[in-house]
PDB file of N, CA, C, O and CB in Angstrom:
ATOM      1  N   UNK A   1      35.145  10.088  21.083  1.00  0.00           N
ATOM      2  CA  UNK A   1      35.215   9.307  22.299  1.00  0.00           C
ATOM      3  C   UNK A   1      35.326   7.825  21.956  1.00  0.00           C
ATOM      4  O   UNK A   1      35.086   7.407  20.823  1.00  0.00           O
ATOM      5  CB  UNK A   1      33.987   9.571  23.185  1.00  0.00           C
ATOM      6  N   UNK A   2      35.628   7.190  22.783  1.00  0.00           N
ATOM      7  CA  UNK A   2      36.462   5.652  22.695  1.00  0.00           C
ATOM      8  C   UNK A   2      34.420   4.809  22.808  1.00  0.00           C
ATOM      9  O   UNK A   2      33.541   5.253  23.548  1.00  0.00           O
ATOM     10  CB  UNK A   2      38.184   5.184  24.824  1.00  0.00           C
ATOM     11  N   UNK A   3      34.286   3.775  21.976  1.00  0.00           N
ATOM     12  CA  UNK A   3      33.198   3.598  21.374  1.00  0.00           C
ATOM     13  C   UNK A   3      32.820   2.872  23.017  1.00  0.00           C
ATOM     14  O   UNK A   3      31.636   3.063  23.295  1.00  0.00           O
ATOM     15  CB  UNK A   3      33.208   2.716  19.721  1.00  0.00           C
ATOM     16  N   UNK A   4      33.461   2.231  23.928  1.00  0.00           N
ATOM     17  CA  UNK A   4      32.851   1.572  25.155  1.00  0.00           C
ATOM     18  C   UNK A   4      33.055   2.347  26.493  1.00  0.00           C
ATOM     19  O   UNK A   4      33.211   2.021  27.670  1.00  0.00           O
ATOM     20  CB  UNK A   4      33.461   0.156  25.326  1.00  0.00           C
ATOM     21  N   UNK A   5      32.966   3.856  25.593  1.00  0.00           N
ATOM     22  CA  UNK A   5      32.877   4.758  27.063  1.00  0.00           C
ATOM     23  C   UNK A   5      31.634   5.261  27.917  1.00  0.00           C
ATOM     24  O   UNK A   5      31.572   5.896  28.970  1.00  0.00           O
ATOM     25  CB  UNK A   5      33.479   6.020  26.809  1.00  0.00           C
ATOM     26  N   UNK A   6      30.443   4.614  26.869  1.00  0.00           N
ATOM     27  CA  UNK A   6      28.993   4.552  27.332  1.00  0.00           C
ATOM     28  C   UNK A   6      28.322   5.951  27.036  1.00  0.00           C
ATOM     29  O   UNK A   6      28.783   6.359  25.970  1.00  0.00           O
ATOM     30  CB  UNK A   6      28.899   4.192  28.961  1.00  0.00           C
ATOM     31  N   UNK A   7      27.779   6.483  27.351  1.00  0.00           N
ATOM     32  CA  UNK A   7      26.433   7.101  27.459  1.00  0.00           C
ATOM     33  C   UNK A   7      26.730   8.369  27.771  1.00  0.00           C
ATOM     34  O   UNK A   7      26.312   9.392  27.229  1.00  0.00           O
ATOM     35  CB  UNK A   7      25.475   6.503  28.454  1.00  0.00           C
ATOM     36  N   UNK A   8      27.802   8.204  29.070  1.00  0.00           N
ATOM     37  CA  UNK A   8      27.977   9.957  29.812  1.00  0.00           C
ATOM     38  C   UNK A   8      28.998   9.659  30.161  1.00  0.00           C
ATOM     39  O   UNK A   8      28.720   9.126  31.236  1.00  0.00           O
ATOM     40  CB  UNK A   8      27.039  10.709  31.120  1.00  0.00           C
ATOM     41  N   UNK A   9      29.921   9.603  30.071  1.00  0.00           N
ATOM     42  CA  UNK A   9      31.875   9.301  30.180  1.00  0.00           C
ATOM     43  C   UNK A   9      32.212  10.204  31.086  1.00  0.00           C
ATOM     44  O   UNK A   9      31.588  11.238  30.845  1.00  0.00           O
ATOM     45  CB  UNK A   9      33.020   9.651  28.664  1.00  0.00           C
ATOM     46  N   UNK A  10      32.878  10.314  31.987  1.00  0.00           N
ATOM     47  CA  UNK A  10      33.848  11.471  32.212  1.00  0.00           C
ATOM     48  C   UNK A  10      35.417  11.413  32.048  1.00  0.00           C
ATOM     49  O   UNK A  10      36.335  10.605  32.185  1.00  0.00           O
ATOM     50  CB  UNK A  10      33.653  11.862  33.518  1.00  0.00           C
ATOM     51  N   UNK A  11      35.160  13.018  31.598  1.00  0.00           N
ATOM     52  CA  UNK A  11      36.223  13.536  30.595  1.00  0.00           C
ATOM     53  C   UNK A  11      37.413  14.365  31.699  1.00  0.00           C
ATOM     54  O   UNK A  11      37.045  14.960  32.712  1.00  0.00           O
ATOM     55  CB  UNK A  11      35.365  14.763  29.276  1.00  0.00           C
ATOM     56  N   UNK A  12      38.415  14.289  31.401  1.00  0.00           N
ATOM     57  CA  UNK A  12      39.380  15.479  32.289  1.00  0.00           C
ATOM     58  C   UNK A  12      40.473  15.483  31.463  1.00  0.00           C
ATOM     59  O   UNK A  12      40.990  14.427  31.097  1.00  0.00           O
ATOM     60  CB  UNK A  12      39.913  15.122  33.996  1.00  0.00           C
ATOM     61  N   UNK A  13      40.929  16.693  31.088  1.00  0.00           N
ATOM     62  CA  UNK A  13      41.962  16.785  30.397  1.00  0.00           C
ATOM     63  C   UNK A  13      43.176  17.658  31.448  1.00  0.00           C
ATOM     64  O   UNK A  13      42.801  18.461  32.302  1.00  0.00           O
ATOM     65  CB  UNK A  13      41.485  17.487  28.974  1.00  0.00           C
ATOM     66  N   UNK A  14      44.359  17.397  31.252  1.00  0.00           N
ATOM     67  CA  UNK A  14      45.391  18.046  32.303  1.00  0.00           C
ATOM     68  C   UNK A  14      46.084  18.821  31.417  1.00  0.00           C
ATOM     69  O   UNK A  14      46.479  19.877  31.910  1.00  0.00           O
ATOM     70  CB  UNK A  14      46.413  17.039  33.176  1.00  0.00           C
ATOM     71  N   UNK A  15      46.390  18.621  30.144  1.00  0.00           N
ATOM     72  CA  UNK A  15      47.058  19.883  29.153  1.00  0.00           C
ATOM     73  C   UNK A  15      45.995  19.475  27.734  1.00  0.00           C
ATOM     74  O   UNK A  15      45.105  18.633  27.617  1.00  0.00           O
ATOM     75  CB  UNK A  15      49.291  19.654  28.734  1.00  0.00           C
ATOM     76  N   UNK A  16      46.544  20.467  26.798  1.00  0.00           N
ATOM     77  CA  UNK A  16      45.835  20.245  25.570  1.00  0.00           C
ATOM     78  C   UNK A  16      45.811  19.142  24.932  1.00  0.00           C
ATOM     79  O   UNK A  16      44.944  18.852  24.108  1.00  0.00           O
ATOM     80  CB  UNK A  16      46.152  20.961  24.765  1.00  0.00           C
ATOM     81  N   UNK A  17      46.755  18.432  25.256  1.00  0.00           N
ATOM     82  CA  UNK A  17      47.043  16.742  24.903  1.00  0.00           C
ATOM     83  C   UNK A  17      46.641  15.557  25.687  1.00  0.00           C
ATOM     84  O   UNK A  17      46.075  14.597  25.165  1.00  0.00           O
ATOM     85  CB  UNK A  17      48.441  16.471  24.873  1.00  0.00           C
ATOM     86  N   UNK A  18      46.898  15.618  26.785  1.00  0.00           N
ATOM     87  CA  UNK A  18      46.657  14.460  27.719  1.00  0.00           C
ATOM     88  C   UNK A  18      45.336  14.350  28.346  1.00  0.00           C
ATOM     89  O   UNK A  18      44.895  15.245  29.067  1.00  0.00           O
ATOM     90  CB  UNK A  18      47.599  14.492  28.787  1.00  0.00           C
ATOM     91  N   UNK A  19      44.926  13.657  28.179  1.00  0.00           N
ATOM     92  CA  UNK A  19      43.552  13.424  29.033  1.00  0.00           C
ATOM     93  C   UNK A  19      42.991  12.199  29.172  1.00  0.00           C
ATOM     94  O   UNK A  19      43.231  11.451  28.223  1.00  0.00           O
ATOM     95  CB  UNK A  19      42.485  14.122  28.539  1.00  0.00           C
ATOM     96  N   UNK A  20      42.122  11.606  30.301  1.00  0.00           N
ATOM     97  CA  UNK A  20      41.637  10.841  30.644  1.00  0.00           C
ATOM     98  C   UNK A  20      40.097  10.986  30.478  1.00  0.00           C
ATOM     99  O   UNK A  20      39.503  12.063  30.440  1.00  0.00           O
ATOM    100  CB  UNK A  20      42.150  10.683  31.656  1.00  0.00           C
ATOM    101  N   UNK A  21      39.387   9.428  30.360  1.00  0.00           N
ATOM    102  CA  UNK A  21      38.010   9.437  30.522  1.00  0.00           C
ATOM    103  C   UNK A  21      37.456   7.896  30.796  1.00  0.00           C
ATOM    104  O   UNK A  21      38.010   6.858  30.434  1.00  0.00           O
ATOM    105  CB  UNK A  21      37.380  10.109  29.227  1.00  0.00           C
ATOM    106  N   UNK A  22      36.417   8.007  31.413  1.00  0.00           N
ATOM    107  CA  UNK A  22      36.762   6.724  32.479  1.00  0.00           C
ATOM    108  C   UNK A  22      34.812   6.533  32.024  1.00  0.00           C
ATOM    109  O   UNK A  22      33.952   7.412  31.992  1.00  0.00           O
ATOM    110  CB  UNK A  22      37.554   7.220  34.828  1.00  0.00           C
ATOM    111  N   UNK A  23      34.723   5.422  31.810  1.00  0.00           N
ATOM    112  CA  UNK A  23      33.168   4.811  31.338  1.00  0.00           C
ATOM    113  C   UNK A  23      32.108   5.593  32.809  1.00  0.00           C
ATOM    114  O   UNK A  23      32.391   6.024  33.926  1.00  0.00           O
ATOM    115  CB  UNK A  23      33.165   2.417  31.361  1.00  0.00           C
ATOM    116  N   UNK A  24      30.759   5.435  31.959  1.00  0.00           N
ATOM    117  CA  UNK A  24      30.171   5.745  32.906  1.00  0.00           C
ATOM    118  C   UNK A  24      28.606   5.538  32.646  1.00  0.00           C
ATOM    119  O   UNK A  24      28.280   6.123  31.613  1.00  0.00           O
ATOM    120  CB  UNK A  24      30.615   6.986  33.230  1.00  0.00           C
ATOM    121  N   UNK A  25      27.914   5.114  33.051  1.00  0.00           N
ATOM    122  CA  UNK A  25      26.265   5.497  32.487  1.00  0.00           C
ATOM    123  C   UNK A  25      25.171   6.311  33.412  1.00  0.00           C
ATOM    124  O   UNK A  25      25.491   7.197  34.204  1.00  0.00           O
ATOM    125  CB  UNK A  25      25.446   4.027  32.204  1.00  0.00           C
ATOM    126  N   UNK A  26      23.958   5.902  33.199  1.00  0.00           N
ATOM    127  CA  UNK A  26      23.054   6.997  33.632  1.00  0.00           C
ATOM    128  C   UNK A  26      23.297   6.929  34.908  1.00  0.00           C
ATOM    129  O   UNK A  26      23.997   5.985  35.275  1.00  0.00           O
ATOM    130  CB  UNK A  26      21.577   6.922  33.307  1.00  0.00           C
ATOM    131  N   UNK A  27      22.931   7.634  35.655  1.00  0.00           N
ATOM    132  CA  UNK A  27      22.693   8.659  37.312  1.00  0.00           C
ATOM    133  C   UNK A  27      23.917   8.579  37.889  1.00  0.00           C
ATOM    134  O   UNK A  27      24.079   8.400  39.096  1.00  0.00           O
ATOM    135  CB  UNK A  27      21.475   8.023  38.661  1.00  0.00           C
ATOM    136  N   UNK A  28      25.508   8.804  36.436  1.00  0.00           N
ATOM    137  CA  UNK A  28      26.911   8.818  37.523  1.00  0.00           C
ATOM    138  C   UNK A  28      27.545   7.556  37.801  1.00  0.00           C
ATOM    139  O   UNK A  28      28.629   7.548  38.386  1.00  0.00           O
ATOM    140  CB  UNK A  28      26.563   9.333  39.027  1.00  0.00           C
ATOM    141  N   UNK A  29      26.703   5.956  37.263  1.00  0.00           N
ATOM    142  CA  UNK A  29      27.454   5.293  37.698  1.00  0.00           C
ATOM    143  C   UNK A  29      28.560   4.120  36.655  1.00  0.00           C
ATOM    144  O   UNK A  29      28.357   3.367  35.703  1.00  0.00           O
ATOM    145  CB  UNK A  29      26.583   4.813  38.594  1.00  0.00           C
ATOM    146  N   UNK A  30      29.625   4.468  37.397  1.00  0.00           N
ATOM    147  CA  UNK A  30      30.798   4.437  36.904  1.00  0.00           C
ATOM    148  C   UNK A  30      31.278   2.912  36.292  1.00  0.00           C
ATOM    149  O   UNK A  30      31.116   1.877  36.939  1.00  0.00           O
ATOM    150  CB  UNK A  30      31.632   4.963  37.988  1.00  0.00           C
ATOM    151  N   UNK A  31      32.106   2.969  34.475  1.00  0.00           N
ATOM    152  CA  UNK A  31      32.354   2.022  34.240  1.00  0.00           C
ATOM    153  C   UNK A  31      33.668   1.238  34.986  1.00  0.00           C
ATOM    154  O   UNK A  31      34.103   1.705  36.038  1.00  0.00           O
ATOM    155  CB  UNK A  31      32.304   2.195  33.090  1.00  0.00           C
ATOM    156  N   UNK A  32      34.166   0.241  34.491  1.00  0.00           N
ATOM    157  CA  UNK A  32      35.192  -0.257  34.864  1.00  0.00           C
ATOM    158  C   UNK A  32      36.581   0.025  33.724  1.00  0.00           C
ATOM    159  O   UNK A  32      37.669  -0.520  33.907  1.00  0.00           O
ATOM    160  CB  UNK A  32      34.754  -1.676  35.119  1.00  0.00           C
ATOM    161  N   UNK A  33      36.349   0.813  32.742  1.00  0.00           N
ATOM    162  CA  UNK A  33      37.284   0.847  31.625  1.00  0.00           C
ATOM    163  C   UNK A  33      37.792   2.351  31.502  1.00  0.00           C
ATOM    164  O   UNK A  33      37.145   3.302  31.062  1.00  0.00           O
ATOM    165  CB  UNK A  33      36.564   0.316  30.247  1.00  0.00           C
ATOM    166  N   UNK A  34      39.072   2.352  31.980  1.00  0.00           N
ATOM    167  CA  UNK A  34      39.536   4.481  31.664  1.00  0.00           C
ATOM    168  C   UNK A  34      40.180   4.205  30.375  1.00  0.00           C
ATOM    169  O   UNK A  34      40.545   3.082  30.027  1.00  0.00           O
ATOM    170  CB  UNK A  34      41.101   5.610  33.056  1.00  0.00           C
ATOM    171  N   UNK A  35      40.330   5.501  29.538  1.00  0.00           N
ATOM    172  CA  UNK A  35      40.696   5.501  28.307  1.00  0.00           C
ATOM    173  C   UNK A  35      41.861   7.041  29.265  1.00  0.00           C
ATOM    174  O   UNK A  35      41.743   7.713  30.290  1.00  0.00           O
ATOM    175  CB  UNK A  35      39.170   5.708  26.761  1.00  0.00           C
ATOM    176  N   UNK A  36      43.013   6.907  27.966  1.00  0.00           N
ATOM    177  CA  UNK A  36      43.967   7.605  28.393  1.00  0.00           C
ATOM    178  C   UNK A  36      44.441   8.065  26.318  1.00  0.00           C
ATOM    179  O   UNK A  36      44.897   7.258  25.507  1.00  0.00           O
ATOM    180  CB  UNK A  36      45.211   6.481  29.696  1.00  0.00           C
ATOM    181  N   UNK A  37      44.139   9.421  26.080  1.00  0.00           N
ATOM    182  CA  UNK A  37      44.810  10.083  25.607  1.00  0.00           C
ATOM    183  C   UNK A  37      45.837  10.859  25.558  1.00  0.00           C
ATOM    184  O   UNK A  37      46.074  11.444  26.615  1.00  0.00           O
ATOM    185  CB  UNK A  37      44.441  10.304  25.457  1.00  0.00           C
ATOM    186  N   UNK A  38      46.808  11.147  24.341  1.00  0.00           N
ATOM    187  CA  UNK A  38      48.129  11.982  24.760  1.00  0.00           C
ATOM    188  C   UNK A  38      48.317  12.875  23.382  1.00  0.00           C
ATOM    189  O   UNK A  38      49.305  13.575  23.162  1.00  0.00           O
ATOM    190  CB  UNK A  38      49.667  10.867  25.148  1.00  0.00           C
ATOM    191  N   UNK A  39      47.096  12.709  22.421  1.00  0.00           N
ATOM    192  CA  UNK A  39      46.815  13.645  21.186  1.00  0.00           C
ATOM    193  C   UNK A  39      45.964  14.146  21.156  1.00  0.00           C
ATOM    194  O   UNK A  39      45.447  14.110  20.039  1.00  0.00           O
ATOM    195  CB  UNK A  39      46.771  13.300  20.119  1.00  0.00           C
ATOM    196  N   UNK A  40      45.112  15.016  22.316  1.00  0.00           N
ATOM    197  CA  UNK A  40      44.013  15.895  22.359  1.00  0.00           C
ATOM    198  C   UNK A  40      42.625  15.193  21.827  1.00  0.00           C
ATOM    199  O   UNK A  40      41.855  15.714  21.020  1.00  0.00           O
ATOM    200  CB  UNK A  40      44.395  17.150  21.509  1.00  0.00           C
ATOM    201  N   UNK A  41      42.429  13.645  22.566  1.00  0.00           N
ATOM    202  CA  UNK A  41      41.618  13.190  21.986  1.00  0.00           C
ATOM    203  C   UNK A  41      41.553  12.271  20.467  1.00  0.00           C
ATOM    204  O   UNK A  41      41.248  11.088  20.323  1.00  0.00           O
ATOM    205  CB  UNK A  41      41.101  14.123  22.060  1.00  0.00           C
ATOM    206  N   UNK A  42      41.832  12.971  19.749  1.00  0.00           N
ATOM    207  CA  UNK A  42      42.416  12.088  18.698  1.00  0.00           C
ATOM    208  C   UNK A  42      42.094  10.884  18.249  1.00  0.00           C
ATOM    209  O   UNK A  42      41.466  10.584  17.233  1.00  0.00           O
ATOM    210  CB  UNK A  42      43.427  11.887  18.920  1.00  0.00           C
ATOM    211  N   UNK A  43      42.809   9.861  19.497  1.00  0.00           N
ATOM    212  CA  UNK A  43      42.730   8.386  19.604  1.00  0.00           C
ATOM    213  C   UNK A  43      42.818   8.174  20.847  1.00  0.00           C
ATOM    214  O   UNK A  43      43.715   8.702  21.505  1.00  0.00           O
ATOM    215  CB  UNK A  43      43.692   7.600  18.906  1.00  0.00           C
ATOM    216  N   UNK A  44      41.899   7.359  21.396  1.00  0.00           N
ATOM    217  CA  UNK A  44      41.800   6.623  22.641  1.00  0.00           C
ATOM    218  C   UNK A  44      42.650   4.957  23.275  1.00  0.00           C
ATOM    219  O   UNK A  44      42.439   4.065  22.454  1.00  0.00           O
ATOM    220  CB  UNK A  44      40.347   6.451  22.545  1.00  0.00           C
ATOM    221  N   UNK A  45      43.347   4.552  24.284  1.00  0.00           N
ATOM    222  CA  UNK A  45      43.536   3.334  24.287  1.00  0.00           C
ATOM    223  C   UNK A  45      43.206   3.015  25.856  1.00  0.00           C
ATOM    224  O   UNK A  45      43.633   3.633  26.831  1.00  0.00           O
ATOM    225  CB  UNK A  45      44.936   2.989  23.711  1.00  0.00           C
ATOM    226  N   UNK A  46      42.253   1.787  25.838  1.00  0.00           N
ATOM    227  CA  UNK A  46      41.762   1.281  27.141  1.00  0.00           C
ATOM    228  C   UNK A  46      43.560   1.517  28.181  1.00  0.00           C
ATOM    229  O   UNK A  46      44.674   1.933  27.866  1.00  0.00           O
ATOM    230  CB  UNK A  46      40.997  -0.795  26.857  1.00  0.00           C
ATOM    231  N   UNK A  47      43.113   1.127  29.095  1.00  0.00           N
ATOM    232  CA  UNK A  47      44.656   0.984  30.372  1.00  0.00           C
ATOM    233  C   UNK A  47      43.666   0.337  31.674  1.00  0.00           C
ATOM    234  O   UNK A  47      42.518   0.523  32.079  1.00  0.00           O
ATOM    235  CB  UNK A  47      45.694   3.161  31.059  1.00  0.00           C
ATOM    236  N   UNK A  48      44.898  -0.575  32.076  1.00  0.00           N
ATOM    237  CA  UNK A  48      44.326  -1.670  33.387  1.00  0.00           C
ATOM    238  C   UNK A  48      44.433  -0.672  34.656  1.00  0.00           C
ATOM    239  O   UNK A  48      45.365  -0.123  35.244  1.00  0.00           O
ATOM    240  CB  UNK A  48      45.515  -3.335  33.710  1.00  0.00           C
ATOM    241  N   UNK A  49      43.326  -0.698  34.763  1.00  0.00           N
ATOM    242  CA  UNK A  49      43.281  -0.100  36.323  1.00  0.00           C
ATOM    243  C   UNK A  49      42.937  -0.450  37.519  1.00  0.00           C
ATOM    244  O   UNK A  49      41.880  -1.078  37.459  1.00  0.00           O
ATOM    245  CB  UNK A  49      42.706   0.711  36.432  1.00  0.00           C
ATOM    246  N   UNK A  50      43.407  -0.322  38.813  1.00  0.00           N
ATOM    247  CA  UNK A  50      43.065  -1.155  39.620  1.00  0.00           C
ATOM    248  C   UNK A  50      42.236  -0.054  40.696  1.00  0.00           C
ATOM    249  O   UNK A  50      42.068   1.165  40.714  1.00  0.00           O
ATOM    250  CB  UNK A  50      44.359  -2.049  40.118  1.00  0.00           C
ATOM    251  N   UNK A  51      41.801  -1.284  41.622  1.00  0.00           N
ATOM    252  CA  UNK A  51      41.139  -0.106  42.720  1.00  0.00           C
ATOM    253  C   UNK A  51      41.430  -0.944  43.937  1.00  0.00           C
ATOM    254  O   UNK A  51      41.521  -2.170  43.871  1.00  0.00           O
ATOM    255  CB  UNK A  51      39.233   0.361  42.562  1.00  0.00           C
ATOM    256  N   UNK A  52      41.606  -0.104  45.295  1.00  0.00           N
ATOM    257  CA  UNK A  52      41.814  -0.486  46.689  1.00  0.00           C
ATOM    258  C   UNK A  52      40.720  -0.166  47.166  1.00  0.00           C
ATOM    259  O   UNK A  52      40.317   0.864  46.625  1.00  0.00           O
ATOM    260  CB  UNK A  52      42.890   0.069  47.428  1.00  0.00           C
ATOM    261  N   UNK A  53      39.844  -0.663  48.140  1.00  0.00           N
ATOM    262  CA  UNK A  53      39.003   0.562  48.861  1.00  0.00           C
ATOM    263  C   UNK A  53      39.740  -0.219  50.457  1.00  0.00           C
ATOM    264  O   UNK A  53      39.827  -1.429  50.665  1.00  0.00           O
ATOM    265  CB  UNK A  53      36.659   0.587  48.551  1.00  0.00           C
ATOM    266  N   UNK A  54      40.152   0.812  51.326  1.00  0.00           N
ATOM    267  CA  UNK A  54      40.563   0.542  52.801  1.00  0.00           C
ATOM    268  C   UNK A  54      38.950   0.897  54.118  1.00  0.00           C
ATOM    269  O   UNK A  54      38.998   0.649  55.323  1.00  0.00           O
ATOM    270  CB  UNK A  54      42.181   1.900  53.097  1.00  0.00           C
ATOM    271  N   UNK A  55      37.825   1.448  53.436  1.00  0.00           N
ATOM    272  CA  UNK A  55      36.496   1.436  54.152  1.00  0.00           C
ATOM    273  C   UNK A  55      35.719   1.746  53.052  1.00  0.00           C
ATOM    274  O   UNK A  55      36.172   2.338  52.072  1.00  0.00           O
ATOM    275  CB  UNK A  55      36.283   2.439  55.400  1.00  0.00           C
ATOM    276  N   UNK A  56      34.736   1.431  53.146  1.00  0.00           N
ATOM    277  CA  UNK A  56      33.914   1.360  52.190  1.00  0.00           C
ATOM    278  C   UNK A  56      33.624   2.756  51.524  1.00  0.00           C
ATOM    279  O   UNK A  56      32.860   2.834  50.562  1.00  0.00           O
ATOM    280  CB  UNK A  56      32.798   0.723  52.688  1.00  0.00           C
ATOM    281  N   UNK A  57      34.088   3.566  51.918  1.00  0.00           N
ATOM    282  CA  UNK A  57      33.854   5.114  51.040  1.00  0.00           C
ATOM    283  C   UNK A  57      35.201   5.290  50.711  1.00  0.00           C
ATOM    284  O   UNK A  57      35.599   5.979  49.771  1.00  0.00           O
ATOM    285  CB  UNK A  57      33.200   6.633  51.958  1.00  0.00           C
ATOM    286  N   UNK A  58      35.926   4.638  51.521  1.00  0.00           N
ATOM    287  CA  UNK A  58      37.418   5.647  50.614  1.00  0.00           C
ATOM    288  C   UNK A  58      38.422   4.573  49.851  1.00  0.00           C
ATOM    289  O   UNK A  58      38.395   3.366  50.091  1.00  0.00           O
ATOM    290  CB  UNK A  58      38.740   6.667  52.036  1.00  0.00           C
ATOM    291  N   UNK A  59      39.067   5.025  49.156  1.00  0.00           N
ATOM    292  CA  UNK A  59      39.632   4.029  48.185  1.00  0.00           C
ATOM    293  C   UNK A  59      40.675   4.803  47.537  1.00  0.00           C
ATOM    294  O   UNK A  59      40.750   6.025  47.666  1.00  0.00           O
ATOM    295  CB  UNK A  59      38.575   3.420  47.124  1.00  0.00           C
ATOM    296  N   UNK A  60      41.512   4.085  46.814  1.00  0.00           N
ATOM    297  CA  UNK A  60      42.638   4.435  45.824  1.00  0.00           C
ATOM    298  C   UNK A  60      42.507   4.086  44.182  1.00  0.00           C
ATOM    299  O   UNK A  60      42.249   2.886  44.083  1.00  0.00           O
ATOM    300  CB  UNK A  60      43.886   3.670  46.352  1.00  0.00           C
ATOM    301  N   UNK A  61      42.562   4.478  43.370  1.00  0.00           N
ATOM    302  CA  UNK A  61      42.875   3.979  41.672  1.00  0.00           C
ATOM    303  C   UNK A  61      44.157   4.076  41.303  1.00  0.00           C
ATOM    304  O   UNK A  61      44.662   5.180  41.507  1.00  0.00           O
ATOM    305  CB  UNK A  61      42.157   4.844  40.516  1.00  0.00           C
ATOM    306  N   UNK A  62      44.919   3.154  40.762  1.00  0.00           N
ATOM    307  CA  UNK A  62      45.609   3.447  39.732  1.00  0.00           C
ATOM    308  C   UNK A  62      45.597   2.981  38.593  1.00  0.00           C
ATOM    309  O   UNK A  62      44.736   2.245  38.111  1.00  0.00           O
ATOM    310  CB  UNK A  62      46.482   3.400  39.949  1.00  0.00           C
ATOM    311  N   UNK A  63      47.172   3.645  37.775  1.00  0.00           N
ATOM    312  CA  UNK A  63      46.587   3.333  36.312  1.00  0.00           C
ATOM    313  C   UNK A  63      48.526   3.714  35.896  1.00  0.00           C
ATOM    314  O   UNK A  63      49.343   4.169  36.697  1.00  0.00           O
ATOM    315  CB  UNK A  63      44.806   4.744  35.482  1.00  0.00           C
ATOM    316  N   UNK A  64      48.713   3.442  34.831  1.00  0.00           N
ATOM    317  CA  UNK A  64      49.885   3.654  34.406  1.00  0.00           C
ATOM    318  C   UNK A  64      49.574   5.564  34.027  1.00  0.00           C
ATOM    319  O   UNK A  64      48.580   6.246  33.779  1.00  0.00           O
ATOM    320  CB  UNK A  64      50.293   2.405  33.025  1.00  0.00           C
ATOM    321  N   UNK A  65      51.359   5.863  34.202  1.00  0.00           N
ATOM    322  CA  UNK A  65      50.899   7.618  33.937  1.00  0.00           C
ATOM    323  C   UNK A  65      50.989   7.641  32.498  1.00  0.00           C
ATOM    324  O   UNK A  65      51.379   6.672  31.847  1.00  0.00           O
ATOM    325  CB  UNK A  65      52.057   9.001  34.662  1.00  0.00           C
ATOM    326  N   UNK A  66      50.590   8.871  31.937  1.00  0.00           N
ATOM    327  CA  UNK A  66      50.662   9.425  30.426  1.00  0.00           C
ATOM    328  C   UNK A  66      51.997   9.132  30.149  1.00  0.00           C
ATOM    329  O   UNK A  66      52.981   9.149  30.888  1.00  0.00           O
ATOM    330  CB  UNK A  66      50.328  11.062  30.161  1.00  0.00           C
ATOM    331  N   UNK A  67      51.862   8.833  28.840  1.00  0.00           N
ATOM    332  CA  UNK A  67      53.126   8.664  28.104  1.00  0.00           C
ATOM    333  C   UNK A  67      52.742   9.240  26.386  1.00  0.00           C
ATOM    334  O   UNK A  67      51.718   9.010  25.743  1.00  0.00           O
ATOM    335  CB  UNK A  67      53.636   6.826  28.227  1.00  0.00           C
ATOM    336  N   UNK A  68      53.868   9.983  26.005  1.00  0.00           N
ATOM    337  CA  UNK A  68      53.522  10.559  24.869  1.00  0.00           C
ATOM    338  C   UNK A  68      54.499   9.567  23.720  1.00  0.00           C
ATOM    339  O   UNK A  68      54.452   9.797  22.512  1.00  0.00           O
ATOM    340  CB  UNK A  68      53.838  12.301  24.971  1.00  0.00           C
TER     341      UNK A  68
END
């Protein structure tokens, strides 16, 4: 795991290669830094992500897509 993914990261992988994991620490709460793999983990590289929120519970992220 990417060394500033903290404590309890979450992890999601979409094939055996690609996957995301986005900082996180104790009781769930969430960093500001996603890491984006495309070698099954392997090697990690930060990516700028942004966030919308349109009411205070709902919101949008993006992020550039996987690239191998």
């Amino acid at each position: 795991m990417p060394a500033g993914a903290g404590a309890y990261p979450r992890v999601r992988f979409f094939s055996p290669a690609d996957g995301i994991a986005v900082s996180a620490g104790p009781q769930g709460s969430i960093g500001q830094t996603f890491y984006l793999t495309s070698n099954g983990g392997q090697t990690w590289r930060p990516v700028a992500q942004g966030f919308d929120f349109v009411t205070p519970s709902i919101g949008f992220a993006s992020m550039p897509a996987l690239r191998r």
